[in-house]
N, C-alpha and C positions, 0 to 999 in steps of 0.2 A: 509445209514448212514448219520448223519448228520454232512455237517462243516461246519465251520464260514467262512467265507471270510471278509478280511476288503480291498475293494477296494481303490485304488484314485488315481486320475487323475492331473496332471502338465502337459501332451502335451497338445497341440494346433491343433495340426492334428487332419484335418478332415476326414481323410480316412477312418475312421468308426465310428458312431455314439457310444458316450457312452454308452446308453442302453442296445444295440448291444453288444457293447464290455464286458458289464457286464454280460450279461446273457450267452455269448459265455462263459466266466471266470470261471462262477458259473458250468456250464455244466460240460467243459471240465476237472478242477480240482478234480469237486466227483467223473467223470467217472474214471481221476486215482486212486485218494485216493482210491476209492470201489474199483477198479482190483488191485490194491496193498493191500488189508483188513486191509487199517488204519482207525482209527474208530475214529469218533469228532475231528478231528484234527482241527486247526486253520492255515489259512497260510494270506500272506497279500500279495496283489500285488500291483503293481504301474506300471502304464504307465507312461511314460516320452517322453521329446525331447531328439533329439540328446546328443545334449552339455552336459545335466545332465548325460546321460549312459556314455558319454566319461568321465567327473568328477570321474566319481564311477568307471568305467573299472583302469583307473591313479590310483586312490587310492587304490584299492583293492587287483589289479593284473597285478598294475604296468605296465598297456601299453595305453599307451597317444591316443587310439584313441578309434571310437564306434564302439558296437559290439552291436547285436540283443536282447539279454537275459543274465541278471545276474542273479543267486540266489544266498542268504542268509540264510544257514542251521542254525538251532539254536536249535535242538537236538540230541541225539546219536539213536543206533538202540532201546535200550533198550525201550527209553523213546517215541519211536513212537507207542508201542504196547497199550500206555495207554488212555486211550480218552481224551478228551481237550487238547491231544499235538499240543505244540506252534511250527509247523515245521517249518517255516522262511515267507521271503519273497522272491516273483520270482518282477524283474524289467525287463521292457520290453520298448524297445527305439520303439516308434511305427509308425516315420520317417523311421526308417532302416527298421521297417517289410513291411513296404508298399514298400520300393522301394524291397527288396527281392522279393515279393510279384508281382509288376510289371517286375521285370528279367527272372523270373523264369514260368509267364505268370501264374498266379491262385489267386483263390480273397485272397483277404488284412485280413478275416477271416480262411479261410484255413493256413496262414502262423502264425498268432495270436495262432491259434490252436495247431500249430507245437513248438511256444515258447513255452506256458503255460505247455504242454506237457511235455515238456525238461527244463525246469528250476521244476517242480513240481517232477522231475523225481531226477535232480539234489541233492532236497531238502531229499529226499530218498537216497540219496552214489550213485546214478550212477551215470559214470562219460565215458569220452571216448578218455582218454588220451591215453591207451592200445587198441590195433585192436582189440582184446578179449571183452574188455569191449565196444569199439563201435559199435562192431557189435551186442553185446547184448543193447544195448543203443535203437540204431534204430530198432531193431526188437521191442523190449517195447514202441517208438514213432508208430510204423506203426500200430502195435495192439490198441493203445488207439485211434491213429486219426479214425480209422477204426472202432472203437466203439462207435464214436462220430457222427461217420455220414460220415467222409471226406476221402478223397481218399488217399492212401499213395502218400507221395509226396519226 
């Protein structure tokens, strides 16, 4: 199926090459959308620095510091069934994913993969505030990283 992506970049980090980081993007988001059977959809991503995810973590969900992955839903379930749905945006601080990425000892694309996964997932109603729903959460991360090439992490 086909989706639009509309990328863009505000980091500075070089931990992985834009190109890189693009076609990892494009990969990993249709390998969800298609194992979820949303059809045409549209999502937008953005990479950022720190300070900007911390900006938007304050603003959004009220907690003054960074976190790895935000999304931004911007339709219902109904309106996903239809093609050219507008599903949101996933923002992804790509400072925090490289050092997760250097903690946790695996490349800085494998953890990029584990965001887009989970914010794109997000953008879908999952969620994993419930043990219930997190452990369905990560079951649906392990499956797609796993579909995409990359090792459950």
């Amino acid at each position: 199926m086909q989706h639009t992506l509309e990328i863009r970049h505000s980091s500075r980090s070089r931990a992985i090459n834009r190109c890189a980081l693009e076609r990892l993007a494009r990969r990993v988001v249709a390998c969800v959308l298609d194992g979820e059977r949303i059809q045409a959809a549209e999502v937008g991503i953005l990479f950022v620095d720190t300070p900007a995810i911390q900006a938007l973590n304050r603003q959004h969900r009220g907690a003054d510091r960074p976190t790895d992955v935000i999304a931004f839903g911007l339709s219902n379930r109904r309106e996903r069934r239809k093609p050219g749905v507008l599903l949101g945006d996933v923002v992804i601080a790509v400072p925090v994913a490289h050092r997760q990425a250097r903690e946790l000892a695996h490349p800085i694309e494998a953890e990029i993969a584990l965001l887009l996964v989970h914010g794109v997932l997000h953008l879908l109603d999952y969620d994993h505030a419930a043990p219930h729903d997190a452990r369905r959460m990560k079951a649906k991360e392990r499956r797609y990283l796993k579909a995409c090439g990359f090792p459950p992490l």
